[in-house]
C-alpha positions in Angstrom: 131.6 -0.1 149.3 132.8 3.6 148.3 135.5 5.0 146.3 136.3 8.2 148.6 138.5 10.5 146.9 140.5 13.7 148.1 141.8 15.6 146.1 143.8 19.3 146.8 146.5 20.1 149.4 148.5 17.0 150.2 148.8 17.6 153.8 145.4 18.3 154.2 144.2 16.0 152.0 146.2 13.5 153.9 144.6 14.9 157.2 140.8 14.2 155.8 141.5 10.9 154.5 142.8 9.3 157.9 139.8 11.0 159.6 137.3 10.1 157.0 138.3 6.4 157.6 138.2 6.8 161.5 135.2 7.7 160.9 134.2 4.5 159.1 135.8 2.5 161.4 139.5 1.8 159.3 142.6 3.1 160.6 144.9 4.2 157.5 148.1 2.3 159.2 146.5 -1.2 158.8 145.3 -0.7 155.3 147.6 -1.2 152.4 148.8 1.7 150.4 149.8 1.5 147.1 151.8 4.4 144.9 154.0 5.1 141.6 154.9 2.3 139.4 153.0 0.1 142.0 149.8 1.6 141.1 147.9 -0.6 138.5 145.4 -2.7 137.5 147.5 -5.9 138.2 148.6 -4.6 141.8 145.1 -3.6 142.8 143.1 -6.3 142.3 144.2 -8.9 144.6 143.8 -6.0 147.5 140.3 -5.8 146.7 139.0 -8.7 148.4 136.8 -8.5 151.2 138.0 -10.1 154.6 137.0 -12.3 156.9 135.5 -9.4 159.3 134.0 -7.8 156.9 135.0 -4.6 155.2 138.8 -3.9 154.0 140.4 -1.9 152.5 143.3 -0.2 150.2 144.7 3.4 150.3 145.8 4.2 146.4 147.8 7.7 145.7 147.8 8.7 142.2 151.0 11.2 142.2 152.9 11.3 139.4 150.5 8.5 137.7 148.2 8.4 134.8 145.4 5.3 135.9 144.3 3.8 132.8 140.4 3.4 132.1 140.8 0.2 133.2 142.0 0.8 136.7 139.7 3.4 137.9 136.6 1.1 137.0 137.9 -1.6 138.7 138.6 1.0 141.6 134.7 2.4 141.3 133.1 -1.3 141.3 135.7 -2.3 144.4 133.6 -4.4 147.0 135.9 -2.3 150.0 136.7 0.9 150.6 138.9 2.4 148.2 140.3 5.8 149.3 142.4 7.5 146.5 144.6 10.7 147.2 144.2 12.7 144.0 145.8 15.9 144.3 144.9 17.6 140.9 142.1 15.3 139.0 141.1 16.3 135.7 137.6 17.3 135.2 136.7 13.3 133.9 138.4 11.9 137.2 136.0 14.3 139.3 133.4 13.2 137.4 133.6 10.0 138.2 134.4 10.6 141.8 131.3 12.1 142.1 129.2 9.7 140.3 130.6 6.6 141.3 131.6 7.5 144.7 132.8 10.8 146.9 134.4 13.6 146.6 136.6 16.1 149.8 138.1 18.5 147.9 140.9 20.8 150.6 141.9 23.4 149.0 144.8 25.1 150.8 144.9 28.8 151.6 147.5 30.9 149.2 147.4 34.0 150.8 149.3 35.6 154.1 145.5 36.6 156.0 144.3 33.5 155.0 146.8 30.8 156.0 147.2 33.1 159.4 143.0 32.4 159.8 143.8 28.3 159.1 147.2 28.7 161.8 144.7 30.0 164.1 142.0 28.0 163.6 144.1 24.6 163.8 146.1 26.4 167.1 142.7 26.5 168.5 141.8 22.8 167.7 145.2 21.6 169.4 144.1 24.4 172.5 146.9 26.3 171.9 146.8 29.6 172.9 148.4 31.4 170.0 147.6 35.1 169.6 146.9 36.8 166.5 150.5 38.3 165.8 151.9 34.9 165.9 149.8 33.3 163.6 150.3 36.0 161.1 154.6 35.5 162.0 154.2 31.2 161.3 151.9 32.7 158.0 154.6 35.0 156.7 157.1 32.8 157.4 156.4 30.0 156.0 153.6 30.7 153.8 151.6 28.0 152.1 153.7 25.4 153.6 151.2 24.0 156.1 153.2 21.0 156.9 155.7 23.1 158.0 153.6 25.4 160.1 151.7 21.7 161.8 155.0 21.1 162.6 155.8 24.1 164.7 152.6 23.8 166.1 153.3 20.7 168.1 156.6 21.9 169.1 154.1 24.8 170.7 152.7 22.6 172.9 154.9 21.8 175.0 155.4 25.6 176.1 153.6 27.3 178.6 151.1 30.2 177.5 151.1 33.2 176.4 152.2 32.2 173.2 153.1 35.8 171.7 154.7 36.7 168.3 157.8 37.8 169.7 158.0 33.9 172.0 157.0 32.2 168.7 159.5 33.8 166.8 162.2 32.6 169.4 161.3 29.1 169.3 161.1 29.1 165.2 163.9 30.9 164.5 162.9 32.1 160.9 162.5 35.5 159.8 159.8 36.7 156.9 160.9 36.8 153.5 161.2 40.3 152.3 158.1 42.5 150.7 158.6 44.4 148.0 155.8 47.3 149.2 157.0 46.7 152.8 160.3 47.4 151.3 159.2 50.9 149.6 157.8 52.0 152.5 160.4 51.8 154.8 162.3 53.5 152.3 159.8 56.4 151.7 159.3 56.7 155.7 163.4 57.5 156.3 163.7 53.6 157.6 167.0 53.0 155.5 167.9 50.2 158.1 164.4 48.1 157.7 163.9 49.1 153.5 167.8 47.5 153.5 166.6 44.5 155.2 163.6 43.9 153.4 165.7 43.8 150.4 168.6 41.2 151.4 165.8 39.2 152.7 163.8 39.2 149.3 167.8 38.7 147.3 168.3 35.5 150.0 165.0 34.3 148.9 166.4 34.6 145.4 164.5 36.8 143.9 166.1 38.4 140.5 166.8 42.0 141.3 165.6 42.9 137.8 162.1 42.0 138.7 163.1 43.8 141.8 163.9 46.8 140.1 161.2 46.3 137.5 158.5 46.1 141.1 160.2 49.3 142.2 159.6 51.3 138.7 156.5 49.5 138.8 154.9 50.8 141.8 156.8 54.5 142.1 155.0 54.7 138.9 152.0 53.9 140.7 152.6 56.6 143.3 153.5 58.9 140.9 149.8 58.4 139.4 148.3 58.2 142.9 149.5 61.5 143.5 147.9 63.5 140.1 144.7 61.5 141.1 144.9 63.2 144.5 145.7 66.8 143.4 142.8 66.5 140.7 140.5 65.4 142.5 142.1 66.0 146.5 141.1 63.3 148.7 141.3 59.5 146.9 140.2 56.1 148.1 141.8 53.3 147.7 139.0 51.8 145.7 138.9 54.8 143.9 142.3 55.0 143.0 142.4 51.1 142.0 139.6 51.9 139.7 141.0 54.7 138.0 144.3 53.1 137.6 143.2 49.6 136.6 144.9 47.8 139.4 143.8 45.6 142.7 143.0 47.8 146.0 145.7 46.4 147.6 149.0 48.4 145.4 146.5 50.9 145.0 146.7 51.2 148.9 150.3 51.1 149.1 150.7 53.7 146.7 148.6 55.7 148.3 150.1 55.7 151.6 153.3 56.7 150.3 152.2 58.8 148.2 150.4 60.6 150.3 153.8 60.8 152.3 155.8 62.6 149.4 155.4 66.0 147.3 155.4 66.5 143.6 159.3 67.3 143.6 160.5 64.5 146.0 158.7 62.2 144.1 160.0 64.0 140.6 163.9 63.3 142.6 163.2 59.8 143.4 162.2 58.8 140.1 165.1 59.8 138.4 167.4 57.9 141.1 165.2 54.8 139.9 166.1 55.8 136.2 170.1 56.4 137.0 169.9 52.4 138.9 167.8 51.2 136.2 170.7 52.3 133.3 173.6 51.2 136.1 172.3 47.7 135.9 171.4 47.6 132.7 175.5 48.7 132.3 176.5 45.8 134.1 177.0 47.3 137.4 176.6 45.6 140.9 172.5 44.8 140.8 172.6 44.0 144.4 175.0 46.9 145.4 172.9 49.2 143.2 169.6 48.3 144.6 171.0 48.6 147.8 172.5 52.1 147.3 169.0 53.2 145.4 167.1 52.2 148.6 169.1 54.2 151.0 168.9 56.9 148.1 164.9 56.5 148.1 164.9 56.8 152.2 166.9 60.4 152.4 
């Protein structure tokens, strides 16, 4: 009989493990599962046994442990089906995963497009009839916490279609953390009210507002450089401008954009409000109440 491992995101590691045993005909609830300090060589064995019907089995999670030799042979040579929830197995765990047994990796998706694609895609397995904005809202919201997002799903259900952004957003209650380029361009688009917002949001998420000043001298300097790329060389793409900086398309895009917004001496005035803030902190003013007053600063 196999050892089936699955390693990766818990949740959805979770999710392929009760299906792969559907699938073989056990149903995860009836099998034992064993965890923590109940996970060894003494504990295991006596689950190991075949029954009367034929194949058994045993669920093993190996969170927080470190399985001896010892216990993972005895879980390759098992005589039932051993499925083990491995999160994060070192390479000589995979190995023998692979060799003795099988592998389902489930990696989870990090970014904001990409968990909106898997909201989507699982809204569409459940025949929900989510539209795009809303699964970019449950993405930004809660972000890599899929659990979380499963969760609203099935509350989703029990509504009535369309499911838009702005009905979603009723129902969750939760608003997006705050963006520190969504933040700067508010501010560099006279939105005082949204760059303002952006900002308590990012502080409530407890972000440091030294890195948050250090992100906003970080990318005006980038938009200072955007804009000697563009009157060297006049029009500048985003890959360009990424290339000839050094950076990743994606702050080369936002520093284009405001850049692109902004002359030579508005730019020259908003960099030495950045520099006066910058000092103020460092002085032991208000970090929150100086950020705050450099935003609106950076939005007149």
């Amino acid at each position: 009989m196999p050892l089936i491992a699955f390693s990766g995101n818990r949740f959805l590691a979770e999710e392929t493990l009760r299906d792969t045993l559907a699938a073989r005909g056990l149903n995860v609830r009836d099998l034992p599962r064993l965890a923590g300090e109940e996970v060894s060589a003494e504990s295991v064995g006596p689950l190991l046994a075949p029954s009367l019907f034929g194949d058994g089995g045993v669920v093993v999670d190996l969170a927080g442990v470190k399985p001896e030799k010892a216990l993972l042979e005895l879980l390759a040579s098992a005589p039932v089906t051993v499925a083990v929830l491995d999160e994060t197995p070192p390479a000589t765990r995979l190995k023998l995963y692979d060799s003795r047994g099988e592998h389902h990796p489930s990696p989870a998706p990090q970014k904001t497009g990409d968990v909106a694609g898997w909201v989507a895609q699982r809204a569409r397995k459940t025949g929900l009839k989510l539209d795009r904005e809303a699964a970019l809202y449950l993405a930004e919201v809660f972000g890599p916490d899929l659990t979380g997002i499963a969760g609203e799903l099935n509350k989703l259900t029990l509504l009535d279609p369309p499911l838009t952004a702005e009905r979603v957003r009723q129902v969750v209650g939760r608003e997006p953390p705050g963006d520190s380029f969504a933040m700067l361009g508010a501010a560099t688009t006279g939105r005082p009210g949204e760059a303002v917002t952006q900002l308590r949001r990012l502080l409530e998420n407890g972000e440091d507002p030294f890195k948050l000043m250090g992100a906003v001298v970080w990318q005006y300097s980038l938009v200072a450089r955007c804009l000697a790329l563009t009157q060297e060389e006049g029009r500048v793409t985003e890959a360009q401008a990424a290339q000839r900086l050094g950076i990743k398309p994606y702050p080369a895009k936002k520093a284009l954009e405001v850049a692109r917004r902004l002359s030579e001496s508005k730019i020259r005035a908003h960099l030495a409000r950045i520099l006066d803030a910058d000092l103020a902190m460092k002085r032991g003013l208000d970090p929150a109440v100086t950020l705050e007053r450099l935003i609106v600063q950076l939005s007149l």
